[in-house]
C-alpha positions as protocol buffer text, in pm:
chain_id: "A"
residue {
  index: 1
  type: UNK
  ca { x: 1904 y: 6770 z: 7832 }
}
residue {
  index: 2
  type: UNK
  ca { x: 1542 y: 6901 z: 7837 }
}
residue {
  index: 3
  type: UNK
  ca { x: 1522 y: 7214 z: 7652 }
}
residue {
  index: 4
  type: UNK
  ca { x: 1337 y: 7510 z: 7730 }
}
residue {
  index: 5
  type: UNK
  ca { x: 1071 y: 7616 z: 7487 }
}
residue {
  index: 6
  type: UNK
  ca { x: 1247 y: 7896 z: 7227 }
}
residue {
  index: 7
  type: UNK
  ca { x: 1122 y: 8082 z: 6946 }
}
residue {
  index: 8
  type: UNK
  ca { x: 1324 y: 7842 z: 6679 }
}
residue {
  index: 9
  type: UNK
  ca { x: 1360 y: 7980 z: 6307 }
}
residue {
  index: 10
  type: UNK
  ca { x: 1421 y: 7677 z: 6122 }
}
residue {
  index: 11
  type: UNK
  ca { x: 1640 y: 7698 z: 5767 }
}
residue {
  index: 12
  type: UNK
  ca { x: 1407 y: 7713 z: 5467 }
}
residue {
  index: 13
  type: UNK
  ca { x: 1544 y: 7715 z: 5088 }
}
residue {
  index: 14
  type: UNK
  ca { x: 1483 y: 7912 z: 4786 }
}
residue {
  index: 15
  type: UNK
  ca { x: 1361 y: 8228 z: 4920 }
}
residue {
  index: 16
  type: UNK
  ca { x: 1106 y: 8085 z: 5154 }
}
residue {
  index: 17
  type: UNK
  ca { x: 833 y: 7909 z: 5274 }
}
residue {
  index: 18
  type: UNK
  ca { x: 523 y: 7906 z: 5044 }
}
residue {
  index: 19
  type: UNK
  ca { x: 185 y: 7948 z: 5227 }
}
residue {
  index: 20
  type: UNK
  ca { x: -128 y: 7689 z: 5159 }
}
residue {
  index: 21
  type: UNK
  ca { x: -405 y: 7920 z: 5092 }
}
residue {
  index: 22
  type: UNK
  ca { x: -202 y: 8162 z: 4866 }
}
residue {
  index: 23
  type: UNK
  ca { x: 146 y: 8092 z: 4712 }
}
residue {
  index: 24
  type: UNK
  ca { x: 214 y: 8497 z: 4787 }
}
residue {
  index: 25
  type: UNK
  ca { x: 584 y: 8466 z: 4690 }
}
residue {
  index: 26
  type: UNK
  ca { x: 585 y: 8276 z: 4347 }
}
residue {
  index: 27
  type: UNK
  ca { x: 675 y: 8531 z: 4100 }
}
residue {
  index: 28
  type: UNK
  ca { x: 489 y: 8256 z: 3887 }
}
residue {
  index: 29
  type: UNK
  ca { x: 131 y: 8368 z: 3952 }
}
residue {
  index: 30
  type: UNK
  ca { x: 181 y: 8726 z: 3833 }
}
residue {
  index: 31
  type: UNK
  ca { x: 402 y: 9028 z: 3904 }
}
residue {
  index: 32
  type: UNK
  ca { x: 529 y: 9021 z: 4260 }
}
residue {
  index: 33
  type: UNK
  ca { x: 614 y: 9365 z: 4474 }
}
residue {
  index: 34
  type: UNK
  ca { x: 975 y: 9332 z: 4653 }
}
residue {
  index: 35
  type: UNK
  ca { x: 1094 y: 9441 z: 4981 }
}
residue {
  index: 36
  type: UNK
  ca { x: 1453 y: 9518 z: 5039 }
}
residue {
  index: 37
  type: UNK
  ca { x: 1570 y: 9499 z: 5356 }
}
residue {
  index: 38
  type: UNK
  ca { x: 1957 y: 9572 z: 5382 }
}
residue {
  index: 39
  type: UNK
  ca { x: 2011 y: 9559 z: 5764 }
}
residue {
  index: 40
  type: UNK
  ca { x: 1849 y: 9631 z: 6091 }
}
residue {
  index: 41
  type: UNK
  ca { x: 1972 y: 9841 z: 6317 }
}
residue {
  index: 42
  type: UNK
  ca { x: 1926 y: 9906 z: 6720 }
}
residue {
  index: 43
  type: UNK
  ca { x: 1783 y: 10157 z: 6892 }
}
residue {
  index: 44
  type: UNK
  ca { x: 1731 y: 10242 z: 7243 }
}
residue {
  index: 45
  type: UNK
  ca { x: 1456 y: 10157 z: 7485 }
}
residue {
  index: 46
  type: UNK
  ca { x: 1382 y: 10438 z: 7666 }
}
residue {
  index: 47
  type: UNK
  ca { x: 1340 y: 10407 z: 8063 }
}
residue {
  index: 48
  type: UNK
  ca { x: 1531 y: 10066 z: 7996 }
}
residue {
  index: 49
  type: UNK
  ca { x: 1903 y: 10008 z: 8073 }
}
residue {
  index: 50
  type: UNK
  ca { x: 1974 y: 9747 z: 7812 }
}
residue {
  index: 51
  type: UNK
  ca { x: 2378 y: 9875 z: 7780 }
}
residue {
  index: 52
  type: UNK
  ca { x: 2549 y: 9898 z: 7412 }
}
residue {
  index: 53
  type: UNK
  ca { x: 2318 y: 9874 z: 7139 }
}
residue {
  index: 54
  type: UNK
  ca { x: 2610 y: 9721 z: 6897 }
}
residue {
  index: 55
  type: UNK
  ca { x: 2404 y: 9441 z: 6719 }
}
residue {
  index: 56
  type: UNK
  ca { x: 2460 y: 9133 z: 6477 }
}
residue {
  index: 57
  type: UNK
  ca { x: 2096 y: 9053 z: 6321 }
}
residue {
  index: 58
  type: UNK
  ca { x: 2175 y: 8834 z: 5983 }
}
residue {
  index: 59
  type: UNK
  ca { x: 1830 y: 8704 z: 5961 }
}
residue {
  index: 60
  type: UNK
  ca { x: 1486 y: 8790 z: 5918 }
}
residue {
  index: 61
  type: UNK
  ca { x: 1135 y: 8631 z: 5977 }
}
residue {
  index: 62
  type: UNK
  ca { x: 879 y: 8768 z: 5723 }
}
residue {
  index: 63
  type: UNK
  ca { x: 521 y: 8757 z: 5830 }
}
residue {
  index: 64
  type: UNK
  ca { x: 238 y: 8906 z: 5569 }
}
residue {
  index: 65
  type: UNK
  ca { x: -154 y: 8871 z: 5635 }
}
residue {
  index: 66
  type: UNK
  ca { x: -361 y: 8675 z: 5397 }
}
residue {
  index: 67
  type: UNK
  ca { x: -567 y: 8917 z: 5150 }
}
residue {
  index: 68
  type: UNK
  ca { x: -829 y: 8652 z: 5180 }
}
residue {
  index: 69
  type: UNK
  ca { x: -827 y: 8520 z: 5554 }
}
residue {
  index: 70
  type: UNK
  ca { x: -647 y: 8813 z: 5652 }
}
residue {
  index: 71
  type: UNK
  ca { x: -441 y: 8543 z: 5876 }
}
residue {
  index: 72
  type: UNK
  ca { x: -103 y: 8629 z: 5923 }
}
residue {
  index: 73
  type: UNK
  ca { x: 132 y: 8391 z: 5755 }
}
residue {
  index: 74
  type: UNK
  ca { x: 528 y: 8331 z: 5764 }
}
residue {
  index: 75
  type: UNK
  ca { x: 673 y: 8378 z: 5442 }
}
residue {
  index: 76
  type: UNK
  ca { x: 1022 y: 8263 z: 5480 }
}
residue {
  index: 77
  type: UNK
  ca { x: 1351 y: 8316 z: 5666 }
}
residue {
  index: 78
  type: UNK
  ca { x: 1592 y: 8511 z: 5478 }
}
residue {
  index: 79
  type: UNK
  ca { x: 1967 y: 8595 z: 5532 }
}
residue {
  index: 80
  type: UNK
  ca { x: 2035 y: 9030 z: 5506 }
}
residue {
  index: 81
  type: UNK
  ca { x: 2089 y: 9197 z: 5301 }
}
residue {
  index: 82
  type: UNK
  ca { x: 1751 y: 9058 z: 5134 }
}
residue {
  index: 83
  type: UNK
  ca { x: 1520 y: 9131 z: 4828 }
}
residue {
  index: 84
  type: UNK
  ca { x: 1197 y: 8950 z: 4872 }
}
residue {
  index: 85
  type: UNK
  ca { x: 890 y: 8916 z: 4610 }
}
residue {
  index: 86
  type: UNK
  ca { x: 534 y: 8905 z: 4702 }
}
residue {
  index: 87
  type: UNK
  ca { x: 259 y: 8790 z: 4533 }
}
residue {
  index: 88
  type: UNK
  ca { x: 108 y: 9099 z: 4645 }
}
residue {
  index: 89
  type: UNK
  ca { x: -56 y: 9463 z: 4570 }
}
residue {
  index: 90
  type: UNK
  ca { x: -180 y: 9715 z: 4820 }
}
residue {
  index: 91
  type: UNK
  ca { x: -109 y: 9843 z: 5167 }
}
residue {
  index: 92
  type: UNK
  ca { x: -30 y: 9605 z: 5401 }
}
residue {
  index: 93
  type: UNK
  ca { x: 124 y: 9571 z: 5809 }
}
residue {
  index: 94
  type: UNK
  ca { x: 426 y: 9370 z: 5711 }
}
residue {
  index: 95
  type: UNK
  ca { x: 592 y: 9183 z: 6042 }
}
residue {
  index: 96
  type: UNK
  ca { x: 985 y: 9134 z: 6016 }
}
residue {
  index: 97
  type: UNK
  ca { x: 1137 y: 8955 z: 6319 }
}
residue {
  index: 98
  type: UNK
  ca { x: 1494 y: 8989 z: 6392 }
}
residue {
  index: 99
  type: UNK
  ca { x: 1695 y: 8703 z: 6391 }
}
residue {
  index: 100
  type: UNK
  ca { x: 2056 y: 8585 z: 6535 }
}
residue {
  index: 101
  type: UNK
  ca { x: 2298 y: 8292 z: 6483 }
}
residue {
  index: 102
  type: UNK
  ca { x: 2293 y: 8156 z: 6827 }
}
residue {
  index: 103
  type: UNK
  ca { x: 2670 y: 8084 z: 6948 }
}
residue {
  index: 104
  type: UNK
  ca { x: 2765 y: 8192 z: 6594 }
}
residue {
  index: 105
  type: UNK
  ca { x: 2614 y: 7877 z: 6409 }
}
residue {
  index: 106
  type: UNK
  ca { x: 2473 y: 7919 z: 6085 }
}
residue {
  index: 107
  type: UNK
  ca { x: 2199 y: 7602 z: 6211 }
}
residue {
  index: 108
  type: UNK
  ca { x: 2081 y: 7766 z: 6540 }
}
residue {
  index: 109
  type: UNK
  ca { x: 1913 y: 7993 z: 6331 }
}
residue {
  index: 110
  type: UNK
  ca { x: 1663 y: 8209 z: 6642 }
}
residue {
  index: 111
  type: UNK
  ca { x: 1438 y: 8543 z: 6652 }
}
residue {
  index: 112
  type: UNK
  ca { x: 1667 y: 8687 z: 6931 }
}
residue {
  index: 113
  type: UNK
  ca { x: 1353 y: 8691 z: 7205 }
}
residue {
  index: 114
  type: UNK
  ca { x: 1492 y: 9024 z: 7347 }
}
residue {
  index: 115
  type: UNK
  ca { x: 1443 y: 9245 z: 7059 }
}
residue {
  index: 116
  type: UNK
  ca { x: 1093 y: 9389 z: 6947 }
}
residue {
  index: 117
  type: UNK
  ca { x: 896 y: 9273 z: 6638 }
}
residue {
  index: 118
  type: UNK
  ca { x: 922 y: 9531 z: 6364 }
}
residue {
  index: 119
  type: UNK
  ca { x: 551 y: 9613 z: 6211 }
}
residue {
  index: 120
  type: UNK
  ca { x: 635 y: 9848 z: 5899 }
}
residue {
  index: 121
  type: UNK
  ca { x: 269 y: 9953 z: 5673 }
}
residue {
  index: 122
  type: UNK
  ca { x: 418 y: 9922 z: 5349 }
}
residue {
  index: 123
  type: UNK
  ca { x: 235 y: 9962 z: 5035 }
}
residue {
  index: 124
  type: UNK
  ca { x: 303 y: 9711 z: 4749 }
}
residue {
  index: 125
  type: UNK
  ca { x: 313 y: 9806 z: 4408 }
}
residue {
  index: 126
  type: UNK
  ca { x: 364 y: 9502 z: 4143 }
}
residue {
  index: 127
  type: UNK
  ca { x: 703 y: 9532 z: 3967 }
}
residue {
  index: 128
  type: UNK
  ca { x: 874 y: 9798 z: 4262 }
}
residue {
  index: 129
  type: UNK
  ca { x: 1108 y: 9724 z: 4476 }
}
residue {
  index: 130
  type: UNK
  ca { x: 1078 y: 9926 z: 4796 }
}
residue {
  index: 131
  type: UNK
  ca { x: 1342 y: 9995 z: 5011 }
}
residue {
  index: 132
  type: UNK
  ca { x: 1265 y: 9946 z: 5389 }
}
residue {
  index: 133
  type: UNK
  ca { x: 1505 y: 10094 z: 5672 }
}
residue {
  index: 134
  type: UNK
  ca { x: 1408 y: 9919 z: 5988 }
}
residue {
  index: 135
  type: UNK
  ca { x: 1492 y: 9961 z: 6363 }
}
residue {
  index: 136
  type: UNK
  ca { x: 1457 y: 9785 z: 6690 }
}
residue {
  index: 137
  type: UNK
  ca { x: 1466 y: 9800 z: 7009 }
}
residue {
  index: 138
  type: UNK
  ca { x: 1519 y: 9573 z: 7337 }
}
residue {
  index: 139
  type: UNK
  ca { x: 1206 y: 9488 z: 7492 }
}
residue {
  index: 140
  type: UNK
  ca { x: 1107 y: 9707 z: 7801 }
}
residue {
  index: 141
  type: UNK
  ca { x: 1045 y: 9373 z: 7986 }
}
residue {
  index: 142
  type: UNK
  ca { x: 1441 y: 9278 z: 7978 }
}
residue {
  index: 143
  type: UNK
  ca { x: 1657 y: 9246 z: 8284 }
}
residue {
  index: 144
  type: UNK
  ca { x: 2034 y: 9282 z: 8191 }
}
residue {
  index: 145
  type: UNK
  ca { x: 2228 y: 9070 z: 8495 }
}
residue {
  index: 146
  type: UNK
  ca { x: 2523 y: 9257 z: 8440 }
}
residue {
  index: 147
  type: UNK
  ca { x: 2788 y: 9422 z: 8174 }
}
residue {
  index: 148
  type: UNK
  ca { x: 3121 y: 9460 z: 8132 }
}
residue {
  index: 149
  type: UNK
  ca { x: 3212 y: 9742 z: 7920 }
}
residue {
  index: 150
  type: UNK
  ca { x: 3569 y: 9873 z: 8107 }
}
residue {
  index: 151
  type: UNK
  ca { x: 3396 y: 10236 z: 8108 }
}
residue {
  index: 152
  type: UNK
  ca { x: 3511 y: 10263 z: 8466 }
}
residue {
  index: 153
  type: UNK
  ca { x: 3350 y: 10175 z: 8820 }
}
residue {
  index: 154
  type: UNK
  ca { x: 3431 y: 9827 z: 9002 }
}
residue {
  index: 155
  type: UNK
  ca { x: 3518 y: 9581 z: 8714 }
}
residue {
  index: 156
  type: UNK
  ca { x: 3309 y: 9319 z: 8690 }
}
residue {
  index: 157
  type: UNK
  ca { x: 3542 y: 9064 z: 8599 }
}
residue {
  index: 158
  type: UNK
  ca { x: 3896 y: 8978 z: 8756 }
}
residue {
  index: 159
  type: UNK
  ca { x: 4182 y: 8713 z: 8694 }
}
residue {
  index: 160
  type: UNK
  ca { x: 4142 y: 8408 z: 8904 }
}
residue {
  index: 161
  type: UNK
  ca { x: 4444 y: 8370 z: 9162 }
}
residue {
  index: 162
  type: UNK
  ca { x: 4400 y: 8026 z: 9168 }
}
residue {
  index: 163
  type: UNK
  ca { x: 4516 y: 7989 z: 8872 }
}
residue {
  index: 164
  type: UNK
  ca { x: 4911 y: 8035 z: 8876 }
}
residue {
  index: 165
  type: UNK
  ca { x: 4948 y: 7958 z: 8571 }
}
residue {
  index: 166
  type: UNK
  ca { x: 4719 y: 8239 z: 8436 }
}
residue {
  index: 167
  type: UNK
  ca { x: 4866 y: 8558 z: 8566 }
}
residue {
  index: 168
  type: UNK
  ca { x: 4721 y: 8773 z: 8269 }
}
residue {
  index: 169
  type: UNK
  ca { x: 4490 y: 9072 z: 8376 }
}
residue {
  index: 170
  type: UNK
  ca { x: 4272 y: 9199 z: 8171 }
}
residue {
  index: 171
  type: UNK
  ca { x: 4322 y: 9613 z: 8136 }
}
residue {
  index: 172
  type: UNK
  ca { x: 4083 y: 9870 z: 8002 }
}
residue {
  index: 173
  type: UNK
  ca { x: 4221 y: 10039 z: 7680 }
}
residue {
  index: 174
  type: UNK
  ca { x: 4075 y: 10309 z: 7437 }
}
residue {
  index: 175
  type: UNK
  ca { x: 4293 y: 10320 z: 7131 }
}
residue {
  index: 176
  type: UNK
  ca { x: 4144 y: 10070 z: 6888 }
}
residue {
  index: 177
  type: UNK
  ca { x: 3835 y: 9966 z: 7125 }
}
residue {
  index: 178
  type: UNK
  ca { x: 3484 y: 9866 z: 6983 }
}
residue {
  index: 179
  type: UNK
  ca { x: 3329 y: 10171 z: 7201 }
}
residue {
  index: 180
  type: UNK
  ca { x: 3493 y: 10385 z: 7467 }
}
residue {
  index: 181
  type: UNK
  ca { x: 3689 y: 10199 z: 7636 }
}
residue {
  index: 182
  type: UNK
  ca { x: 3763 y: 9800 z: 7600 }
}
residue {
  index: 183
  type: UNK
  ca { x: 3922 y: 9499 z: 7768 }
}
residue {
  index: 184
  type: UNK
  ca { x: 4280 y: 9377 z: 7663 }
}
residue {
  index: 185
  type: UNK
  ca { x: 4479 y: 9050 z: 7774 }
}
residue {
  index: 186
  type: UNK
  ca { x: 4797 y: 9052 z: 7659 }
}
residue {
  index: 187
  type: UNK
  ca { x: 4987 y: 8676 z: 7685 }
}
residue {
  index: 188
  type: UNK
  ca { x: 5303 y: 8568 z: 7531 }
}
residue {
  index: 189
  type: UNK
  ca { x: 5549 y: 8243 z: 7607 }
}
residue {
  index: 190
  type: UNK
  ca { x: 5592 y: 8300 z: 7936 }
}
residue {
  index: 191
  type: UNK
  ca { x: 5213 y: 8391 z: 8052 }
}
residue {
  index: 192
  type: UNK
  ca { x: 5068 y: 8207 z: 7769 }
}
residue {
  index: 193
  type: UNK
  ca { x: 4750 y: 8169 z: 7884 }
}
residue {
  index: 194
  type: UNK
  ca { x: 4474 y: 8312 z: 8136 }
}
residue {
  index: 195
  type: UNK
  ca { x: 4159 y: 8284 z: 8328 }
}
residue {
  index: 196
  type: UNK
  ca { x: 3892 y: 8586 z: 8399 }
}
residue {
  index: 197
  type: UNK
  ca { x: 3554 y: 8542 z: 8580 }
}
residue {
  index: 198
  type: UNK
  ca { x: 3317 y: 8760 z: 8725 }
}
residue {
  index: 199
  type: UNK
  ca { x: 3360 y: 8817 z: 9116 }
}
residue {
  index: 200
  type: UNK
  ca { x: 3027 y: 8802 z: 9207 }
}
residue {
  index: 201
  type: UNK
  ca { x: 2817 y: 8535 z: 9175 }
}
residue {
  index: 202
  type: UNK
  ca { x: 2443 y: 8564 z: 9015 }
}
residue {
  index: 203
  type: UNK
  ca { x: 2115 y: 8366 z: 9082 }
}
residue {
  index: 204
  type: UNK
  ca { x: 1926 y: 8291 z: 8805 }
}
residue {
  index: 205
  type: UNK
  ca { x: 1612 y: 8097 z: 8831 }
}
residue {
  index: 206
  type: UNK
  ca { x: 1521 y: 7971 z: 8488 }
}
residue {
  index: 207
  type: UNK
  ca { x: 1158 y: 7862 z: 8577 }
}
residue {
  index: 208
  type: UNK
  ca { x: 1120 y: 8274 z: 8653 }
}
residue {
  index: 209
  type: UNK
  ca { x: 1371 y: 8381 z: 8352 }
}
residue {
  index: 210
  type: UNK
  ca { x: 1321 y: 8165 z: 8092 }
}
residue {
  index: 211
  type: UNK
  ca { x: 1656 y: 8158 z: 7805 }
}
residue {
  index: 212
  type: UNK
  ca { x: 1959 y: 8347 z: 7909 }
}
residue {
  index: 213
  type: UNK
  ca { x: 2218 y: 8456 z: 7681 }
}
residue {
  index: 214
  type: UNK
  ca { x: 2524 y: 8629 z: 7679 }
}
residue {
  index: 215
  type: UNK
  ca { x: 2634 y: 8914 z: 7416 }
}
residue {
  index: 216
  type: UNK
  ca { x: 2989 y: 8969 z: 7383 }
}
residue {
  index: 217
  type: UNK
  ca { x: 3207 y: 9169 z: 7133 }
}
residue {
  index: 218
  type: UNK
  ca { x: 3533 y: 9048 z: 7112 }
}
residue {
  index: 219
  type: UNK
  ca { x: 3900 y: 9022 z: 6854 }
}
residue {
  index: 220
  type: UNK
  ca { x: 4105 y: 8734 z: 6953 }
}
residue {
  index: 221
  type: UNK
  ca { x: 4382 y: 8625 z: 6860 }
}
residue {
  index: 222
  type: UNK
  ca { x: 4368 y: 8270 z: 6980 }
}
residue {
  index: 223
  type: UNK
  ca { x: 4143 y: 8084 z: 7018 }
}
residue {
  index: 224
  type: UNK
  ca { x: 3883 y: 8129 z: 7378 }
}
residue {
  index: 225
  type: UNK
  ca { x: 3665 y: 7984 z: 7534 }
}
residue {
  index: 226
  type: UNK
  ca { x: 3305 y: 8081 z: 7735 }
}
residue {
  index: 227
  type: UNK
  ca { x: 3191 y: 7849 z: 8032 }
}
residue {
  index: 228
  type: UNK
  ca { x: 2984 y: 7916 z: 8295 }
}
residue {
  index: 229
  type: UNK
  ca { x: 3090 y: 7808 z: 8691 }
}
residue {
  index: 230
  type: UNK
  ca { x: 2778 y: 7618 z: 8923 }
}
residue {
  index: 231
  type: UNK
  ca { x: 2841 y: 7771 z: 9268 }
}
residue {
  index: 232
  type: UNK
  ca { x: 2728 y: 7481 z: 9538 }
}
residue {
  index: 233
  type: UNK
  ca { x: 2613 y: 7597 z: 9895 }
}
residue {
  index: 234
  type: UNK
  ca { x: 2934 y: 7593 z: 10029 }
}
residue {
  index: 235
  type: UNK
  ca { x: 3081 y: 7900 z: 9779 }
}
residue {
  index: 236
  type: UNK
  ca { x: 3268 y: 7631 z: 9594 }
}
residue {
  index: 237
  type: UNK
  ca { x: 3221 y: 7670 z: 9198 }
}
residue {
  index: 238
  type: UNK
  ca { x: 3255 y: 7345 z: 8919 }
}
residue {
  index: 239
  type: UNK
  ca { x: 3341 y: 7533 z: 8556 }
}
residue {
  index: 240
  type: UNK
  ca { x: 3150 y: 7417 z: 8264 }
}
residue {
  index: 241
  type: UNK
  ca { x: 3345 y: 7547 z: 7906 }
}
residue {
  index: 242
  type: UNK
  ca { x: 3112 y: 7530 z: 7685 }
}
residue {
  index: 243
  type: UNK
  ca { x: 3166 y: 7765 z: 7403 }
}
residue {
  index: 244
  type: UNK
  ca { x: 3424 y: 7844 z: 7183 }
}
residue {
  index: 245
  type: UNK
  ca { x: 3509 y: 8150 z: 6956 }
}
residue {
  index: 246
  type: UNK
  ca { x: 3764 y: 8132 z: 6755 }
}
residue {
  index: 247
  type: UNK
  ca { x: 4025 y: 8343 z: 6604 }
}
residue {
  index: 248
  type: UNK
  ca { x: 3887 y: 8731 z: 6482 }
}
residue {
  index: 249
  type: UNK
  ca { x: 4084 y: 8988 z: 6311 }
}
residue {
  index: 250
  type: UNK
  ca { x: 3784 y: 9245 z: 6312 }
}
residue {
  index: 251
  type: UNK
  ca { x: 3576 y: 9295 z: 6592 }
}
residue {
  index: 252
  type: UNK
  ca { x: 3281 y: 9052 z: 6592 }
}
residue {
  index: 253
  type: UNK
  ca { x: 2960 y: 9009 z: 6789 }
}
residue {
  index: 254
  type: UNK
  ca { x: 2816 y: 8688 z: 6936 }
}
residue {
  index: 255
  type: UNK
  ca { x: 2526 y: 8603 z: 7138 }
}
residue {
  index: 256
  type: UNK
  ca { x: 2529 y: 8328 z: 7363 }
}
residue {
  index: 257
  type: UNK
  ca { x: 2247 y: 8080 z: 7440 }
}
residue {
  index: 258
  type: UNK
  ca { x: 2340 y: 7994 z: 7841 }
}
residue {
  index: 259
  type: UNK
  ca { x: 2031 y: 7827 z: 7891 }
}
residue {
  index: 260
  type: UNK
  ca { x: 2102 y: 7447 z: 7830 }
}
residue {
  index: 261
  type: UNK
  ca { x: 2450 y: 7545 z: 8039 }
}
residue {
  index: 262
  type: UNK
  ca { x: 2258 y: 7671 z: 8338 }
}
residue {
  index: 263
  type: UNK
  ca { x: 1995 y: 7373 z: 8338 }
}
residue {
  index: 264
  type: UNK
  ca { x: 2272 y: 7089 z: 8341 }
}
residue {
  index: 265
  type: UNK
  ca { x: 2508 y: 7258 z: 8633 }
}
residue {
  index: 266
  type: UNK
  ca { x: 2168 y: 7265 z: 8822 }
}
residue {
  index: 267
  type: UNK
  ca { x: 2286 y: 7542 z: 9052 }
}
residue {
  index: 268
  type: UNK
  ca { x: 2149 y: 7858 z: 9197 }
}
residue {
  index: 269
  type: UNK
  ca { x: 2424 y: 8103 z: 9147 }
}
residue {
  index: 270
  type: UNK
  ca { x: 2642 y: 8083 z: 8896 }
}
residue {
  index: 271
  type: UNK
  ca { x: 2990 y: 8284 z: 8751 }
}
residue {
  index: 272
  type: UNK
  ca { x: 3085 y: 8358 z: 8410 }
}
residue {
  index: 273
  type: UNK
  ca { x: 3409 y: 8318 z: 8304 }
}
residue {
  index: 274
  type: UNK
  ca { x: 3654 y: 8321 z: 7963 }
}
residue {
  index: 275
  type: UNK
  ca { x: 4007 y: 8139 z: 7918 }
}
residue {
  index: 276
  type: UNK
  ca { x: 4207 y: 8135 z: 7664 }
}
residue {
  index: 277
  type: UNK
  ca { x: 4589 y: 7980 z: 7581 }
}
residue {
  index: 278
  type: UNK
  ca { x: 4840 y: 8038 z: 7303 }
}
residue {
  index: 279
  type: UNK
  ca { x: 4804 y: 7717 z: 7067 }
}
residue {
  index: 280
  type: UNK
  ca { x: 5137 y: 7463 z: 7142 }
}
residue {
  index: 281
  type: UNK
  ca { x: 5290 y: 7297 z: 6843 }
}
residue {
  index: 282
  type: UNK
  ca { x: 5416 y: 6951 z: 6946 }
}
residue {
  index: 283
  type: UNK
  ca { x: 5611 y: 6908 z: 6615 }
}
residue {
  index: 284
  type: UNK
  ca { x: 5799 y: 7258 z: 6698 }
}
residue {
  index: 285
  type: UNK
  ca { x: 5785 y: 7196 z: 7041 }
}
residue {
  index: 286
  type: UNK
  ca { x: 5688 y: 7556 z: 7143 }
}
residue {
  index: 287
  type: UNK
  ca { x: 5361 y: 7769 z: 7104 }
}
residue {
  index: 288
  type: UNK
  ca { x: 5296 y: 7907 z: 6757 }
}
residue {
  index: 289
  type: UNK
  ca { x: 5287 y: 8282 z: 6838 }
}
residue {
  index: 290
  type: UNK
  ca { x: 5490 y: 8468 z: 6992 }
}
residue {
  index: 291
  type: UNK
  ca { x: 5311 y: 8671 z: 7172 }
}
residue {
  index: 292
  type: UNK
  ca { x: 4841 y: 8708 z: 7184 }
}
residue {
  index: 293
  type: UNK
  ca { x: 4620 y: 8977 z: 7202 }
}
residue {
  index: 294
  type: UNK
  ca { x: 4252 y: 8899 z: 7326 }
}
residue {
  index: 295
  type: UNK
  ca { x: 4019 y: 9224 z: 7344 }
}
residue {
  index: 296
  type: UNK
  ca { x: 3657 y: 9224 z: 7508 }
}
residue {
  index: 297
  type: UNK
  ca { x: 3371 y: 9415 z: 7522 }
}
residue {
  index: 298
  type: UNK
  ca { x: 3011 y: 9471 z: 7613 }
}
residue {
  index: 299
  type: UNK
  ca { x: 2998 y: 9112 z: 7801 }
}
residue {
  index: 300
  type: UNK
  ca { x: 2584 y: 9111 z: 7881 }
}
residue {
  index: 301
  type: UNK
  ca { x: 2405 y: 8864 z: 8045 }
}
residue {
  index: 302
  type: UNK
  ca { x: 2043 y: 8922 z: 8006 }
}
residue {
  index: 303
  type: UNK
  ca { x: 1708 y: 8740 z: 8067 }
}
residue {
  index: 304
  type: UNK
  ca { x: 1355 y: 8829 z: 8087 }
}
């Protein structure tokens, strides 16, 4: 499958890459500065509907210039919260790039292409560590396709009739949401399992959008899964379930990378959709819980 070109953060050990001209983070040399960087927050983008600003960055690119070429160079990739020495004294425009676990794997390391560099003019002092508290923002330039977040208004998503075995709705709750309000399917042994998708369906063009991902907060349960349905010409849709997220007792935030998805059902318009089913024991002969809660929020698509 061909990929589209991505911003890729690739693992690095130690506490990063070391530049050629100037080893600027080898305590070594002399006395390094530090920078520590506990987490980065979101904030919004104003004349931008981007939708909830609930985040999960657990990476950082570190970009410093050169004192010599004055080139800027890539230190490292580092996991937050981070404390990071450099071989370095002065003031200096330090870049930090936000980074995300794409589909929740610690080796699709990615700077998330939808939130904004983060430039902070920090001044280095040998043997001080200096606390930075950093923000970002969605890029004005996003389009968000759609989201979910059971706040009200036509919902977005709706159980598939089709599917008789899959009778579960899902309902909008507010006691023990992530924000507001949130989306609950309840299943037990008789409706063990279920089937949502969006109504409508979307065209995406990925020579005009380039990556598309989905954000979703969600507390399962069971085990779900996140596949994407090619709609032909003739209105008929062909599910592809490609992701899945497993079992969460706290509410936990993912982000999606649809792309490869969208590219290989080589469709126009496509539906997004979630399943899930109680796990069945075939050495008790019965499912394993009684009854399953899966809760959903904020489901985002969004594309440049």
């Amino acid at each position: 499958m061909k990929k589209l070109e991505l911003l890729k953060i690739f693992l690095v050990t130690g506490v990063g890459l070391f530049f050629t001209r100037c080893d600027l983070i080898n305590p070594s040399e002399g006395i390094p500065s530090y920078i520590s960087i506990s987490e980065i927050t979101v904030e919004p983008t104003i004349g931008t509907l981007t939708g909830t600003l609930s985040s999960k960055i657990t990476q950082i690119r570190v970009t410093v210039p050169d004192p010599i070429s004055g080139v800027s160079n890539t230190l490292g990739t580092f996991s937050l919260p981070a404390t990071i020495p450099i071989l370095l004294e002065g003031t200096f425009d330090i870049e930090i790039d936000p980074a995300i676990k794409a589909n929740g794997n610690s080796f699709s390391l990615e700077v998330y292409p939808y939130y904004e560099k983060i430039i902070s003019t920090t001044t280095l002092v040998p043997g001080e560590i200096i606390d930075l508290n950093l923000t970002t923002k969605y890029k004005e330039s996003i389009e968000v396709e759609f989201q979910e977040d059971f706040e009200g208004g036509d919902a977005i998503f709706f159980n598939r009739d089709l599917e008789p075995a899959s009778p579960n709705e899902i309902v909008g709750f507010e006691q023990g949401a992530f924000e507001g309000k949130s989306g609950r399917i309840a299943l037990d042994k008789d409706n063990a399992g279920f089937i949502i998708s969006t109504e409508a369906a979307f065209s995406l063009d990925l020579n005009q959008t380039g990556a598309v991902y989905m954000e979703i907060n969600y507390k399962n349960d069971i085990p779900i899964e996140v596949g994407i349905f090619g709609v032909n010409a003739l209105g008929e849709d062909n599910p592809l379930w490609e992701f899945v997220l497993v079992e969460q007792e706290n509410w936990n935030k993912i982000y999606l990378n649809l792309t490869e998805t969208i590219q290989f059902l080589n469709e126009n318009q496509f539906r997004f959709g979630i399943r899930g089913i109680i796990p069945f024991s075939p050495t008790l002969g019965d499912f394993t819980l009684e009854n399953a809660e899966v809760l959903l929020d904020n489901i985002k698509v969004i594309h440049f």
